[in-house]
NUTI-630157 format. One record per residue (C-alpha): residue number from 1; x, y, z. Coordinates in Angstrom, 1 decimal. Each point is the difference from the previous one (the first is absolute). Example, Ala and Ser with C-alpha at 12.3 -4.5 7.8 and 13.67 -1.06 7.14 Angstrom:
2
<ropa n="1" xx="12.3" yy="-4.5" zz="7.8"/>
<ropa n="2" xx="1.4" yy="3.4" zz="-0.7"/>
This chain:
371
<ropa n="1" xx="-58.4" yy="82.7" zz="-11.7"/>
<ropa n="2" xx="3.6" yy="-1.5" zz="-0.9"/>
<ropa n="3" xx="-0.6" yy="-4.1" zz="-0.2"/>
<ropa n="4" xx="2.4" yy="-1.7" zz="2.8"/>
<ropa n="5" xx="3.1" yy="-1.7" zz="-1.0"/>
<ropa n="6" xx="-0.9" yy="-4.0" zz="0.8"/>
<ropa n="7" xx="2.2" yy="-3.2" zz="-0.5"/>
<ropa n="8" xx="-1.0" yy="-3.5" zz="0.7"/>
<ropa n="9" xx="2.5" yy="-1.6" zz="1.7"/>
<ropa n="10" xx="-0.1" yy="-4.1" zz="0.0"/>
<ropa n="11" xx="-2.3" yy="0.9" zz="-3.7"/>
<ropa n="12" xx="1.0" yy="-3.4" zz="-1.2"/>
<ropa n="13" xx="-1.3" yy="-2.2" zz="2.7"/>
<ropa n="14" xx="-3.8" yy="-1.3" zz="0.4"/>
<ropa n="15" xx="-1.0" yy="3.2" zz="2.1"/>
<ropa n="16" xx="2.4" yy="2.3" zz="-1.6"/>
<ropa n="17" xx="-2.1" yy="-1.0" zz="-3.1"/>
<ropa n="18" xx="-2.9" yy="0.4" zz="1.4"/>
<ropa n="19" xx="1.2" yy="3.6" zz="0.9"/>
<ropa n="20" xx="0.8" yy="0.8" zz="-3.8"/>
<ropa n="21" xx="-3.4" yy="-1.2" zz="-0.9"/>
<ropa n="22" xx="-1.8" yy="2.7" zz="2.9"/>
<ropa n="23" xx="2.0" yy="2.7" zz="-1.1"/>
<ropa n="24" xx="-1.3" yy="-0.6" zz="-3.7"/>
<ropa n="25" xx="-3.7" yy="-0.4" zz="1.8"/>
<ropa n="26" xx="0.0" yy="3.2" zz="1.7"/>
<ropa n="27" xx="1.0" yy="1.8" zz="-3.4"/>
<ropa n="28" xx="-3.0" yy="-1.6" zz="-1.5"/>
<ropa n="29" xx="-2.2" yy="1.6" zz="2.6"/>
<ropa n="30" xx="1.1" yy="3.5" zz="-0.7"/>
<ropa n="31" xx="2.4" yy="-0.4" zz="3.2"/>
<ropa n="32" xx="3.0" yy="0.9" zz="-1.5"/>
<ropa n="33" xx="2.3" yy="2.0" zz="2.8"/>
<ropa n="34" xx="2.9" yy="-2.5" zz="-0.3"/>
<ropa n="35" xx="2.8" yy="-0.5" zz="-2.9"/>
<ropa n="36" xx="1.7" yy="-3.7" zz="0.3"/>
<ropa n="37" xx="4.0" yy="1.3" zz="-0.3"/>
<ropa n="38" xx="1.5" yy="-3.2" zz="1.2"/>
<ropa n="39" xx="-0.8" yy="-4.0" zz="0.0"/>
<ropa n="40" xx="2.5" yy="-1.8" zz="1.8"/>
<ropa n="41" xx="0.1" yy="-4.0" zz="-0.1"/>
<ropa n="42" xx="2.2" yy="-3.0" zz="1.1"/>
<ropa n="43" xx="3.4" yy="-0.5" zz="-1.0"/>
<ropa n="44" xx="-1.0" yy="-2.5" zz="-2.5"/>
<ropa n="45" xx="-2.7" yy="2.7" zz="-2.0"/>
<ropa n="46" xx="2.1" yy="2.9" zz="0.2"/>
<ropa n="47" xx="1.0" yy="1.3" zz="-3.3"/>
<ropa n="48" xx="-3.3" yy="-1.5" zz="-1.8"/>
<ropa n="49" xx="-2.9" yy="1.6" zz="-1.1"/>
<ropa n="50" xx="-2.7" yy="-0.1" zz="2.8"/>
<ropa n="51" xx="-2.6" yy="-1.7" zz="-2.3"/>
<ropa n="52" xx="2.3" yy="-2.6" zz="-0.8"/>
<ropa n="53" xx="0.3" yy="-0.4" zz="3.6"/>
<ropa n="54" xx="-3.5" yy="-0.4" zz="0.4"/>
<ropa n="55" xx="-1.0" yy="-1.9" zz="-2.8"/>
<ropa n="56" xx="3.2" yy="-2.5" zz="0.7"/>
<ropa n="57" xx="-1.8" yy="-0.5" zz="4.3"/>
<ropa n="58" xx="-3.2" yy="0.0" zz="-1.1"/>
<ropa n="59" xx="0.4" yy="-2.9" zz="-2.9"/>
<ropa n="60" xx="2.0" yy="-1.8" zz="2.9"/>
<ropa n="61" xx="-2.8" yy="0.4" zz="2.0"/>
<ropa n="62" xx="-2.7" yy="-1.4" zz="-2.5"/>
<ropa n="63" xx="1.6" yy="-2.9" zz="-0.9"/>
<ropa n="64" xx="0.6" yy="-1.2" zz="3.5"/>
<ropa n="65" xx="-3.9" yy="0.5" zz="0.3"/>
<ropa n="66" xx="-2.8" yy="-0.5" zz="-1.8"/>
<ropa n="67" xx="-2.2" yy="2.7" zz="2.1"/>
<ropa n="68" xx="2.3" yy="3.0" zz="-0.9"/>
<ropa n="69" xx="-0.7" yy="2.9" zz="-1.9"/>
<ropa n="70" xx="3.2" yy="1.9" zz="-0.8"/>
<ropa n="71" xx="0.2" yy="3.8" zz="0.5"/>
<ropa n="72" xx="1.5" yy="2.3" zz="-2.7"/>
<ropa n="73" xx="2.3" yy="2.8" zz="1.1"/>
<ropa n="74" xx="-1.7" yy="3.2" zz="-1.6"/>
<ropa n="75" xx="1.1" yy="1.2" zz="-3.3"/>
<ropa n="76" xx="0.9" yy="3.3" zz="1.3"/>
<ropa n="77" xx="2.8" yy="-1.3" zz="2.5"/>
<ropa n="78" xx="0.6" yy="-3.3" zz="-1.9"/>
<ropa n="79" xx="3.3" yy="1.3" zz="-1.6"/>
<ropa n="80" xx="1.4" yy="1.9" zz="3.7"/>
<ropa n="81" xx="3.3" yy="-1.7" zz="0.7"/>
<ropa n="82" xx="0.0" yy="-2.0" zz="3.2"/>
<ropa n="83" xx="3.1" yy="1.6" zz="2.1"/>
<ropa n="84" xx="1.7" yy="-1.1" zz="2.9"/>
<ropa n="85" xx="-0.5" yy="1.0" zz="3.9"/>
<ropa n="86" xx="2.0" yy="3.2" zz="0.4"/>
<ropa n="87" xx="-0.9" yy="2.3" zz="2.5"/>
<ropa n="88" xx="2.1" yy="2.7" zz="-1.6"/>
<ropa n="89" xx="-1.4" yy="-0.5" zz="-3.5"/>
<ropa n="90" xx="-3.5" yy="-0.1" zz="1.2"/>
<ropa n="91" xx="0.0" yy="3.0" zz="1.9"/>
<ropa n="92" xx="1.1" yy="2.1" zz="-2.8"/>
<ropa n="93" xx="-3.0" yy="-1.4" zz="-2.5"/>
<ropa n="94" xx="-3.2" yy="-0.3" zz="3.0"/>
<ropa n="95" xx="-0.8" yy="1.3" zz="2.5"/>
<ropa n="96" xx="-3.0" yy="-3.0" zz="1.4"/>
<ropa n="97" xx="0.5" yy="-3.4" zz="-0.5"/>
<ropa n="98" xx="-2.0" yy="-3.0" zz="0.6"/>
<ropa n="99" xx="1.6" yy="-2.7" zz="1.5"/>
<ropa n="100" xx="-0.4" yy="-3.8" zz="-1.1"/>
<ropa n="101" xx="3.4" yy="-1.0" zz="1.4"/>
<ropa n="102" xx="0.5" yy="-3.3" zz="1.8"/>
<ropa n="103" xx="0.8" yy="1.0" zz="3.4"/>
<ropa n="104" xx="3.3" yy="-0.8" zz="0.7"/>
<ropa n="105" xx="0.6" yy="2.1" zz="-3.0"/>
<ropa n="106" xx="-2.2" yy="3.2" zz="1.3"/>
<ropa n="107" xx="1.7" yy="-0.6" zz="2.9"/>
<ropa n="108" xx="3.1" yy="1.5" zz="-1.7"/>
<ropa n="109" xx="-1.3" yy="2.3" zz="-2.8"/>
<ropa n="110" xx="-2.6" yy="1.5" zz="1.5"/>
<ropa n="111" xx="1.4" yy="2.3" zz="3.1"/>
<ropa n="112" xx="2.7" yy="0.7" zz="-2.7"/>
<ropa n="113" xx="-3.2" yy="1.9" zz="-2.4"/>
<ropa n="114" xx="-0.9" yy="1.4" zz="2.9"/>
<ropa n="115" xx="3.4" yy="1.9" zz="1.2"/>
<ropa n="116" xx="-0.3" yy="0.7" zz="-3.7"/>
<ropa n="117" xx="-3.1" yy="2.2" zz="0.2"/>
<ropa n="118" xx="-2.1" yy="-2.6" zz="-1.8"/>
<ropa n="119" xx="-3.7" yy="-0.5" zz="1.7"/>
<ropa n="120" xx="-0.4" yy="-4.2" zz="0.2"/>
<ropa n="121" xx="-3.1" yy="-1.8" zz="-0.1"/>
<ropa n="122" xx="0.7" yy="-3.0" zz="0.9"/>
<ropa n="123" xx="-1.5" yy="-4.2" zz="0.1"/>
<ropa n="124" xx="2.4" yy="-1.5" zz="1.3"/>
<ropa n="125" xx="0.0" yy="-1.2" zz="3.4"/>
<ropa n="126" xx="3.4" yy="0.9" zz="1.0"/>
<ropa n="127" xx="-0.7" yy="3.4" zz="2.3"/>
<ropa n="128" xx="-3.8" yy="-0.9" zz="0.4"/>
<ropa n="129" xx="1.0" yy="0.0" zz="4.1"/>
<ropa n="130" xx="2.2" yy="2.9" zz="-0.1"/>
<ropa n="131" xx="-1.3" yy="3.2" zz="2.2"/>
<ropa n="132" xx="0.6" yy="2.8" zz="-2.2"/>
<ropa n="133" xx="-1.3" yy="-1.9" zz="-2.9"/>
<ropa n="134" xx="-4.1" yy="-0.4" zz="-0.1"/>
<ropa n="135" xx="-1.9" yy="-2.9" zz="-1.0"/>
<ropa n="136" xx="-2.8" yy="1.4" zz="-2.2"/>
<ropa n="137" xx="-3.5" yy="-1.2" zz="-1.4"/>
<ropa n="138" xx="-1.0" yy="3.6" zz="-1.0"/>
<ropa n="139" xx="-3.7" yy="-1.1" zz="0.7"/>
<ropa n="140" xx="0.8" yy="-1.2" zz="3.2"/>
<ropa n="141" xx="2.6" yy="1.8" zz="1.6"/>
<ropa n="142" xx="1.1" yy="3.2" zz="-2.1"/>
<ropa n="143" xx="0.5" yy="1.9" zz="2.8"/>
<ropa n="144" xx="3.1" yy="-1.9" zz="0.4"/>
<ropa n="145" xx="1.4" yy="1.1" zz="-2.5"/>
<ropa n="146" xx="1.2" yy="3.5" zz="2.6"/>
<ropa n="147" xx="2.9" yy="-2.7" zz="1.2"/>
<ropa n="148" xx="2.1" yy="0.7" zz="-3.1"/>
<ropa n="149" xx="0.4" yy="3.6" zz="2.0"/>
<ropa n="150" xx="2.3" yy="-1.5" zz="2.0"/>
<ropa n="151" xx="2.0" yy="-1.8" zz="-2.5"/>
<ropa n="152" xx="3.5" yy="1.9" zz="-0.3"/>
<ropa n="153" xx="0.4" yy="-0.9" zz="-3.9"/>
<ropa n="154" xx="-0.6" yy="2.8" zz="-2.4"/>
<ropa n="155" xx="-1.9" yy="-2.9" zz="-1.6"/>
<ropa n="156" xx="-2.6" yy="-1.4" zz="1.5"/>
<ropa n="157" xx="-1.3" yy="-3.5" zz="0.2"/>
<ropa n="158" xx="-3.5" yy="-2.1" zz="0.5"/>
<ropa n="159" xx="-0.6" yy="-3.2" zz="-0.3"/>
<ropa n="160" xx="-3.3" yy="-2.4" zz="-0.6"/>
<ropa n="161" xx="-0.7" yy="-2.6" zz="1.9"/>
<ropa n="162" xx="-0.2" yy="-4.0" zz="-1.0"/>
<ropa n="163" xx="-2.5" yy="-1.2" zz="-2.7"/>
<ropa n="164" xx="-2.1" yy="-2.2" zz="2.3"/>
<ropa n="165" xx="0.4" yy="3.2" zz="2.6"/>
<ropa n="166" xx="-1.4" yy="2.5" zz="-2.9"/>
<ropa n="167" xx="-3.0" yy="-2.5" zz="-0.6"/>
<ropa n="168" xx="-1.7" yy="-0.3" zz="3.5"/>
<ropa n="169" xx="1.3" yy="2.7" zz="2.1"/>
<ropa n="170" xx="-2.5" yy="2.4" zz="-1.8"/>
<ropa n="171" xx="-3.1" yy="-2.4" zz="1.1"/>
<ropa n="172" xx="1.7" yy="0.4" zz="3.6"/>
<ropa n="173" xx="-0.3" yy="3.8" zz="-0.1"/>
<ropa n="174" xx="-3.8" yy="0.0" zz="-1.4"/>
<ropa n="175" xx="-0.7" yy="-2.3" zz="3.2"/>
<ropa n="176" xx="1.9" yy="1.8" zz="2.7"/>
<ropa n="177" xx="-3.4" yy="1.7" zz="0.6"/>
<ropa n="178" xx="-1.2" yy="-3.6" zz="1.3"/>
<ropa n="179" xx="3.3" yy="-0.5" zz="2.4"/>
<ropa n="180" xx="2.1" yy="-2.8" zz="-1.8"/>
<ropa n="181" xx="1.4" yy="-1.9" zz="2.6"/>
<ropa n="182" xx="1.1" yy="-3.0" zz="-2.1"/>
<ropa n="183" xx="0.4" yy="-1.4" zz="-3.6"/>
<ropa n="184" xx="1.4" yy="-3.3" zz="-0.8"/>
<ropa n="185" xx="0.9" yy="0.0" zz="-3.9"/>
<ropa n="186" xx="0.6" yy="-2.6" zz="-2.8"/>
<ropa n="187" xx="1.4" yy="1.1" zz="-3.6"/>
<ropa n="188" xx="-0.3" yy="-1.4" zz="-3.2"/>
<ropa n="189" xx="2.7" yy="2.1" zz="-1.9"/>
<ropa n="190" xx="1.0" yy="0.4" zz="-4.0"/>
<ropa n="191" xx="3.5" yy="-1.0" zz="-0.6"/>
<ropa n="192" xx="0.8" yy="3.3" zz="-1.8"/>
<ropa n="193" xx="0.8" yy="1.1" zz="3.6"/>
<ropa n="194" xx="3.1" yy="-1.8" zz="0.0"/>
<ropa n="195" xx="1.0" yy="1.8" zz="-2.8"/>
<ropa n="196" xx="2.1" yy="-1.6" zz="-2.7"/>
<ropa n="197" xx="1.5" yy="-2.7" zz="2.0"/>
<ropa n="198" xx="-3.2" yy="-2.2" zz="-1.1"/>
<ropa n="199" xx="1.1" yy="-0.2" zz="-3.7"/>
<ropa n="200" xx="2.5" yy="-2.6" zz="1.5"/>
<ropa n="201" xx="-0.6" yy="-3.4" zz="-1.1"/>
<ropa n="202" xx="0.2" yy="-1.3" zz="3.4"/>
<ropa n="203" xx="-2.9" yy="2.4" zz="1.5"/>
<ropa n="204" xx="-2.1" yy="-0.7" zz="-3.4"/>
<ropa n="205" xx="0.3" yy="-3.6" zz="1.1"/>
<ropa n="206" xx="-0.6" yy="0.5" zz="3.7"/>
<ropa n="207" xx="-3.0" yy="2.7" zz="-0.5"/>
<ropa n="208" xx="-2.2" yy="-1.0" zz="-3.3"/>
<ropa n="209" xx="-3.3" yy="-2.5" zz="1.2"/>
<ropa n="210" xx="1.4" yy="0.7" zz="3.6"/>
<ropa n="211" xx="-0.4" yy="2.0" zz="2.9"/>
<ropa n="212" xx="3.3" yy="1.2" zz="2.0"/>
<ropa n="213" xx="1.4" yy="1.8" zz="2.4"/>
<ropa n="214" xx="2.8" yy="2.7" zz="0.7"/>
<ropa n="215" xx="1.5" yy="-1.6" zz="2.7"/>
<ropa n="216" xx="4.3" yy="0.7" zz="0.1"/>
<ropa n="217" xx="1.2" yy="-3.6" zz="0.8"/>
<ropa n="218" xx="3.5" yy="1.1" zz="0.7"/>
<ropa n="219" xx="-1.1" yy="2.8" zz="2.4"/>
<ropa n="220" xx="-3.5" yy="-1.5" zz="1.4"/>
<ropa n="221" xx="-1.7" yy="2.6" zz="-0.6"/>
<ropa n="222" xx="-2.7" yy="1.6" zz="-2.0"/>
<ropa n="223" xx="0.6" yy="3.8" zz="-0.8"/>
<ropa n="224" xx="-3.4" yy="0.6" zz="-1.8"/>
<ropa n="225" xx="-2.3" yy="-1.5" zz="3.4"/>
<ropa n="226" xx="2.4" yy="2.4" zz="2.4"/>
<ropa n="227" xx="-0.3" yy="3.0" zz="-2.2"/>
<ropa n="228" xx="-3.6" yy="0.0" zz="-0.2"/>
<ropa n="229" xx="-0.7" yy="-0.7" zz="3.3"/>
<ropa n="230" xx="2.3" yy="3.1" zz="1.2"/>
<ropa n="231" xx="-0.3" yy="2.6" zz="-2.6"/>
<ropa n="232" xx="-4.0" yy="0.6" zz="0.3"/>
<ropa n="233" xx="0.7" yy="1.2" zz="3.5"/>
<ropa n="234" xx="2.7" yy="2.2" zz="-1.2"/>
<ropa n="235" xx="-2.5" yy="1.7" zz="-2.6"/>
<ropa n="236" xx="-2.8" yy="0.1" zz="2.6"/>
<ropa n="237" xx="1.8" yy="1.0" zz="3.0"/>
<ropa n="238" xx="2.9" yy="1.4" zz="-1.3"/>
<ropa n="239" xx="2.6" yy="-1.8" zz="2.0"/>
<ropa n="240" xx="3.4" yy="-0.4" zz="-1.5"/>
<ropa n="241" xx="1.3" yy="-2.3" zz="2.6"/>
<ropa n="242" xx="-0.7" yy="-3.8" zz="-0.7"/>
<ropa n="243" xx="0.0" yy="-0.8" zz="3.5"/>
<ropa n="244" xx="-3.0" yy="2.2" zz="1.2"/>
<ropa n="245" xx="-1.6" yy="-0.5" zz="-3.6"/>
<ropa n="246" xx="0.1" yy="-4.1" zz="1.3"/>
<ropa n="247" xx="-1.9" yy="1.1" zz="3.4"/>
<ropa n="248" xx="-2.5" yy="2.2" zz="-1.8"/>
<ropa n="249" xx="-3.7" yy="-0.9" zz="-1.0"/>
<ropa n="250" xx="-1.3" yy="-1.1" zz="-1.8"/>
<ropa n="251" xx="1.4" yy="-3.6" zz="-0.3"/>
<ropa n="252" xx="0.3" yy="-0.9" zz="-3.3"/>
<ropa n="253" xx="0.7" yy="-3.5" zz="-0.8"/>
<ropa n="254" xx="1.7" yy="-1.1" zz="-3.4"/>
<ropa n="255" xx="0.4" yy="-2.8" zz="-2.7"/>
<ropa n="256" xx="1.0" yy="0.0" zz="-3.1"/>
<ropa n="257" xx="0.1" yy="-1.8" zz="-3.4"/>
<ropa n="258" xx="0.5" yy="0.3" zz="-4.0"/>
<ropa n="259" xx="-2.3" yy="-1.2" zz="-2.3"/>
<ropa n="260" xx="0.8" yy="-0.3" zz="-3.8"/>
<ropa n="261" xx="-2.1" yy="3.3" zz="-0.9"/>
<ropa n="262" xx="1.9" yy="3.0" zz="-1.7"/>
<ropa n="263" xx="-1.2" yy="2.9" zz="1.8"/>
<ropa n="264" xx="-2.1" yy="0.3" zz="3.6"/>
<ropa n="265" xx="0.3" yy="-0.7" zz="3.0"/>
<ropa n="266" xx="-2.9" yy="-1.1" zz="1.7"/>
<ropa n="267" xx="-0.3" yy="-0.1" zz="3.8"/>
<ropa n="268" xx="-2.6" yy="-1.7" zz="2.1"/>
<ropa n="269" xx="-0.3" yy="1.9" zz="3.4"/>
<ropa n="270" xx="-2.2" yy="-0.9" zz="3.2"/>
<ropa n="271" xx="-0.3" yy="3.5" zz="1.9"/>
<ropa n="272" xx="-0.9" yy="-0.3" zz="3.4"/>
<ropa n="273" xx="-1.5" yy="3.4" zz="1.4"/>
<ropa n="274" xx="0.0" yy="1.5" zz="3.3"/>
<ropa n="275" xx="-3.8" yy="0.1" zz="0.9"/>
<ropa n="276" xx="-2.5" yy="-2.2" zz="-1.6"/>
<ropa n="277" xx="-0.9" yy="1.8" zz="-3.8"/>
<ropa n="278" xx="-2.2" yy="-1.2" zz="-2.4"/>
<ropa n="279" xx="1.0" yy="-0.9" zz="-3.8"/>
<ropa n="280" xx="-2.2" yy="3.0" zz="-1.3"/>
<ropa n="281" xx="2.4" yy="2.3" zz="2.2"/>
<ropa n="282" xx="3.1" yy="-1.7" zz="-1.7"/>
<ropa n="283" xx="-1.2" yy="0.9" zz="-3.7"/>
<ropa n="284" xx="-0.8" yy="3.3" zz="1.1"/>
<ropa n="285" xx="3.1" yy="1.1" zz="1.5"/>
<ropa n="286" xx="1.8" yy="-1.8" zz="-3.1"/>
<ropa n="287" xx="-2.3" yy="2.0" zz="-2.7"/>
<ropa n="288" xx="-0.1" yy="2.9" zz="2.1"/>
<ropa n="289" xx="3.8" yy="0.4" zz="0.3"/>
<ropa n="290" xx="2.3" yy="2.9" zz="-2.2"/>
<ropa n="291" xx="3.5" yy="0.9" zz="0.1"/>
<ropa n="292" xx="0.6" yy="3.7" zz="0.9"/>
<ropa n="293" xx="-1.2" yy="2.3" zz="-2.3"/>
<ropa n="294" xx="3.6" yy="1.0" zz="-0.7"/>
<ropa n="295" xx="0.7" yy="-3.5" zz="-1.1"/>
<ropa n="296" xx="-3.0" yy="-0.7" zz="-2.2"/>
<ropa n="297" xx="1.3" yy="2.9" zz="-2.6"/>
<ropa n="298" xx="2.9" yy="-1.6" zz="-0.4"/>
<ropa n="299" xx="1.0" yy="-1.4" zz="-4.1"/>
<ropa n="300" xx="0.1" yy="-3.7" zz="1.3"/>
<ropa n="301" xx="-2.3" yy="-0.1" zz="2.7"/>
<ropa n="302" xx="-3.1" yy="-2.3" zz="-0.9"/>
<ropa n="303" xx="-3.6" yy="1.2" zz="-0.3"/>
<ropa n="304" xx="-0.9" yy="-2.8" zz="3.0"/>
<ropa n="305" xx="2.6" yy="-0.6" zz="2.0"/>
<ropa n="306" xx="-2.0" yy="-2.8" zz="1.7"/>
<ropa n="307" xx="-2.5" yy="-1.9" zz="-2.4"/>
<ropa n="308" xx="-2.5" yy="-2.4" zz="1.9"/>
<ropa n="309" xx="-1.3" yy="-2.7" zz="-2.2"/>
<ropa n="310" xx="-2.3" yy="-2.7" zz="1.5"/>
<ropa n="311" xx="1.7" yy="-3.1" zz="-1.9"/>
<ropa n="312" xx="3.5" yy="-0.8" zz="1.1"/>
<ropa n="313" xx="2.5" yy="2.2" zz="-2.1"/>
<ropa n="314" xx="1.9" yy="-1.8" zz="-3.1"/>
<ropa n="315" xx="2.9" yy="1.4" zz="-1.9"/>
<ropa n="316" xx="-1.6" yy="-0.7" zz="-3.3"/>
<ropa n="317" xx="-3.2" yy="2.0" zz="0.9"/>
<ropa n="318" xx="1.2" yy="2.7" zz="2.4"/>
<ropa n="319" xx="4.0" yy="0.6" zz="0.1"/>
<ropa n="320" xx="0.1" yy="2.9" zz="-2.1"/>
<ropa n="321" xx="-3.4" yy="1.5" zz="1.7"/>
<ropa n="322" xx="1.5" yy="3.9" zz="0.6"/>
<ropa n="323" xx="2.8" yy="-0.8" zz="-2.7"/>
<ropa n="324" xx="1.7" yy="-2.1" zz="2.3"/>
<ropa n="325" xx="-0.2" yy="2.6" zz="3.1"/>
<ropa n="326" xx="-2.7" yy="-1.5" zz="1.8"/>
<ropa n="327" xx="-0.5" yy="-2.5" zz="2.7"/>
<ropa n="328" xx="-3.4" yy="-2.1" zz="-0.8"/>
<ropa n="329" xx="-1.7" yy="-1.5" zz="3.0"/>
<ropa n="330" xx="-2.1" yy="-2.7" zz="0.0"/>
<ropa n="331" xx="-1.9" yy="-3.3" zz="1.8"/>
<ropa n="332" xx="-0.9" yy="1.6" zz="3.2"/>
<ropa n="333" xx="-0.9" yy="-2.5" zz="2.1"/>
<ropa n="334" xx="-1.5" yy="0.5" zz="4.0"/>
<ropa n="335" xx="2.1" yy="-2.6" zz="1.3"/>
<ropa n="336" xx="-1.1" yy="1.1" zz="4.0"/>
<ropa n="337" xx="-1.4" yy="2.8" zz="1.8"/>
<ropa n="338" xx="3.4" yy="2.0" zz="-0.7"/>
<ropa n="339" xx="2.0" yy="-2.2" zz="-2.7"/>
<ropa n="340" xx="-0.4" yy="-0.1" zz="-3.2"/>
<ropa n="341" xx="2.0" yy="-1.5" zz="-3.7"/>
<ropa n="342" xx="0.8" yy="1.6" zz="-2.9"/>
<ropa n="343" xx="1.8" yy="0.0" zz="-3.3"/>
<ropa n="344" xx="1.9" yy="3.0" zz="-1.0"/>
<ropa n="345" xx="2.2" yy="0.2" zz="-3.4"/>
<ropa n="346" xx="2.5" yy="2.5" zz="-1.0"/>
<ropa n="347" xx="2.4" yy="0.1" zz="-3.6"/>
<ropa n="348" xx="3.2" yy="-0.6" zz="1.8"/>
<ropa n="349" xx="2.2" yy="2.0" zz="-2.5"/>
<ropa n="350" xx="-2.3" yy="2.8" zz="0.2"/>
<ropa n="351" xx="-2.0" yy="0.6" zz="2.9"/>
<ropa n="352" xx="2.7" yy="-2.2" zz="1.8"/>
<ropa n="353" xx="3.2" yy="1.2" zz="-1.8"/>
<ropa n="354" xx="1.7" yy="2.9" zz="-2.1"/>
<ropa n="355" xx="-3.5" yy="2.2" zz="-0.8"/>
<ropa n="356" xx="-0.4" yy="0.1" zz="3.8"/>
<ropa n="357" xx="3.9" yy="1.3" zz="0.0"/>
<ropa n="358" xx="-1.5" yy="2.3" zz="-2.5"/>
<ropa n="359" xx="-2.8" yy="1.2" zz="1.7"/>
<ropa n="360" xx="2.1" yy="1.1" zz="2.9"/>
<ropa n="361" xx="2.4" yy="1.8" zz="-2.3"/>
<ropa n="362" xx="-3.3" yy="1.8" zz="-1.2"/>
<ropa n="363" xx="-1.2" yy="1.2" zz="4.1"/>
<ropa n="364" xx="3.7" yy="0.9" zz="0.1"/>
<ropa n="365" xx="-0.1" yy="1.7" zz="-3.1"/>
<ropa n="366" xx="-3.6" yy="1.8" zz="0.9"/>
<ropa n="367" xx="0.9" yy="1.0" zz="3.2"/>
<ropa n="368" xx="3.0" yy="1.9" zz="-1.1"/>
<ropa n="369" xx="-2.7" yy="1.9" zz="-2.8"/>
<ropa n="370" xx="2.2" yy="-2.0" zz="-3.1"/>
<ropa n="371" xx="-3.1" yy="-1.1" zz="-1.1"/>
């Protein structure tokens, strides 16, 4: 079978990166259905050599802090020239891209690929609310996935959901069994999920021995609480309307904050169930629970979608449990007859980020017998 024609677009940025780095993964594996064509990057990196581009963030990175372990861009792609955003150019060299855009920029390019015949997988939040557009976890919701049916584009498009989103909503689904009526969450997030902004001096400052916050000063608000609060019930439920998805159970509660940790987002949860459960019943329907079977052959689909651990989960010791594609659960506590705590932890750039974008791109690709 003919390997796909892939780009990267946004390659240059922390989970475009990231995206380079999965594709080179995969290839290791014997997973090799997809050709890189295209890299595109900021302004500012195009015409360079992507590995520069890499090697230039990542020693930014590193010496801002002390904690970071810089990424190298693969040998095989290190000398692809990062290009510019043009949907014309793009659609004559791929036919799938992975998007790592910033979402006022998707907002432009991205329904310009599609007019253009190119299939986008995207992470940015920009059309994460629009009807025709689904909001996938493939092990959660792929059935989802039939929306893009209804899309008028010769392309079509998907899009992933929010890191802190990808990390619990899977322990929602493995308790839906049990009736989850309400969970009230607190996260403890890396700061690669702010992506490159935190080589700044000022954020270094602001984030390193501290713990902060995401809050927008200048519009009061905190886009990371709202979108995990709302898009669970879009993946669970399937609503597409943030209105109902506001009035729908379960209530889910949340707060956030960055801690000075490179990768891992770790997210304490207190789950309150509909009928009174005990914490043997919890682990079970967390160790018991699988994706669909279609979902579990997929190239980037972890082995253990849902690890339970009896310690509370650390990045050092369990982030890259399932290469990165697993959620690991942990500290189960009985709290009451029906409520109970627990850690979860997800690789935010992985499980949370552009390998999710690519796992939809692979139930796309498998339902439509590619590969």
């Amino acid at each position: 079978m003919a390997k796909i024609k892939l780009g990267i677009i946004g390659a240059t940025g922390m989970a475009g990166r990231s995206a380079v780095i999965h594709q080179e993964n995969l290839k290791q594996k014997g997973q090799d259905y997809a050709s890189l064509e295209l890299v595109t990057g900021s302004p500012q990196s195009q015409g360079k050599n992507l590995g520069e581009v890499f090697e230039e963030k990542e020693r930014n990175l590193s010496t801002r802090y002390s904690f970071w372990d810089q990424r190298s861009c693969p040998e095989e792609h290190s000398q692809m020239e990062v290009q510019g955003l043009n949907a014309e150019k793009i659609s004559n060299q791929v036919d799938h891209v992975i998007s790592a855009l910033p979402s006022a920029v998707a907002e432009e390019i991205e329904p310009e690929l599609r007019k253009r015949g190119v299939n986008v997988f995207s992470n940015a939040s920009e059309f994460r609310w629009k009807n025709d557009i689904p909001l996938v976890m493939p092990e959660v919701n792929p059935d989802q996935i039939k929306q893009i049916e209804d899309q008028s584009t010769r392309g079509k498009q998907i899009n992933n959901p929010n890191c802190t989103t990808a990390g619990f909503t899977p322990v929602l689904k493995a308790l839906e069994q049990l009736g989850v009526e309400k969970v009230d969450i607190t996260t403890f997030q890396a700061i690669s999920g702010k992506g490159d902004k935190v080589s700044g001096s000022e954020y270094a400052s602001s984030i390193n021995g501290n713990v902060v916050d995401d809050w927008d000063k200048e519009k009061q608000y905190n886009g990371e609480e709202k979108k995990s609060e709302l898009e669970p019930i879009q993946i669970l439920k399937g609503h597409t309307d943030r209105e109902v998805a506001q009035n729908e159970g379960p209530d889910i509660s949340v707060q956030t904050a960055r801690v000075p940790t490179q990768f891992g987002h770790l997210e304490s949860l207190k789950v309150t169930l509909s009928e009174e459960t005990d914490r043997e019943q919890v682990i079970n329907a967390i160790e018991a629970w699988q994706p669909p079977e279609q979902v579990q052959e997929l190239p980037s689909t972890s082995q253990t979608s849902l690890k339970h651990v009896d310690e509370q989960p650390e990045p050092e010791a369990h982030l890259h449990h399932g290469n990165g594609m697993s959620v690991v659960v942990g500290d189960i506590r009985q709290l009451d007859e029906n409520r109970f705590s627990m850690f979860c932890l997800s690789h935010n750039l992985r499980q949370g980020a552009t390998w999710k974008a690519r796992q939809s791109m692979e139930l796309y690709l498998r339902n439509k017998d590619l590969i």
